[in-house]
N, C-alpha and C positions, 0 to 999 in steps of 0.2 A: 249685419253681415249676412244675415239669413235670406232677407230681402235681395241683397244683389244676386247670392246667388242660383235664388229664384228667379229674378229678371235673367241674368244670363242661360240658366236653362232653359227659357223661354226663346228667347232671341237667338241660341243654337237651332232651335226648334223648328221656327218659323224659318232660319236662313235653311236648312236643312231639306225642308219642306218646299222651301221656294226652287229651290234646286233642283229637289225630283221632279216639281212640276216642269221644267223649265226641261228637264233630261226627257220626261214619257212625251212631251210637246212634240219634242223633235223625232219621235221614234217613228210615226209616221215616215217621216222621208228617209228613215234607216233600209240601206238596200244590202240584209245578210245575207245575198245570193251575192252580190258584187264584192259585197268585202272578205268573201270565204275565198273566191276566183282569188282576189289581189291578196290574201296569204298565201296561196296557193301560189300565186307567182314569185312572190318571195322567197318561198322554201326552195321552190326550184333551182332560182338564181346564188342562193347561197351554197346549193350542196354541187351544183358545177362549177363555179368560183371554189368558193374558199375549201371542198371537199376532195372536189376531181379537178383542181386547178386546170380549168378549162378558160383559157386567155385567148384563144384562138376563133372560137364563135360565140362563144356566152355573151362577152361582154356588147357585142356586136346585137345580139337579141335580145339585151334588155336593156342598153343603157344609152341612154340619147348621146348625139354625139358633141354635144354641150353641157354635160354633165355638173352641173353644179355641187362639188365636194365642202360636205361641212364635214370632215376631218381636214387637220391644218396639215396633219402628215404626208397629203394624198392633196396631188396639184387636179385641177377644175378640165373638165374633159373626159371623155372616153378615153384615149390613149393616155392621160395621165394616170386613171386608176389602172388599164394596163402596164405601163413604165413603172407604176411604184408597186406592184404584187410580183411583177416577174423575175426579180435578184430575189426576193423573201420564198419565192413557192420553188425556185431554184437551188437554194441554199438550206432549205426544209421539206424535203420532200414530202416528208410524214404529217406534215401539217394538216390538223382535220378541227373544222368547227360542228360543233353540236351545239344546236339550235334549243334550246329549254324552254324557250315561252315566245310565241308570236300571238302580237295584237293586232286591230284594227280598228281605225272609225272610222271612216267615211271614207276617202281616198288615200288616207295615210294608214302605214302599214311600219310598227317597228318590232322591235326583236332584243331576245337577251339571249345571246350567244355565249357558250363557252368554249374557247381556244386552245388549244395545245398545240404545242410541236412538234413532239414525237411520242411514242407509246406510253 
């Protein structure tokens, strides 16, 4: 029993180890001048959206106009995620997201948002 679990602290170890290597490998081509920009643009986009329900030119400046939606709620397109925010920012006016944690790697940029409705 003692043995395996020797071997297995081992074999954590080494996978472990292979990883970091494999993580510091790639840090060379890590550009944290671009992925601070692309949070940066993130934060922007969500505090005139989802803060200052701004449908009018936001979406316009940051959202191509083939917009590929991975929420099933929110139809594919630019004017789909306008059509489906403007009865919700209509009928909640107070609605403000605060943003608690944005990441990045490399060109992808995500976010843990917390929602409310009103005060």
């Amino acid at each position: 029993m003692l043995q395996k679990s020797i071997t297995a602290l081992i074999l954590a170890g080494v996978l472990a180890f292979s990883t970091l290597v494999t993580y510091a490998g790639n840090l060379e081509k890590c550009d944290l001048k671009q992925e601070a920009a692309n949070k940066e643009l993130v934060i922007k986009f969500y505090d005139e959206v989802f803060n200052k329900h701004d449908l009018k030119k936001a979406p316009y400046q940051y959202l191509a106009e083939n917009l590929i939606q991975h929420n099933p709620a929110v139809p594919n397109g630019r004017q789909g995620f306008i059509d489906r925010l403007t009865p919700i920012f209509a009928k909640l006016p107070q609605r403000h997201s605060q943003l608690v944690h944005v990441a990045a790697d490399g060109d992808l940029v995500w976010t843990h948002m917390h929602s409310t409705e009103n005060p």
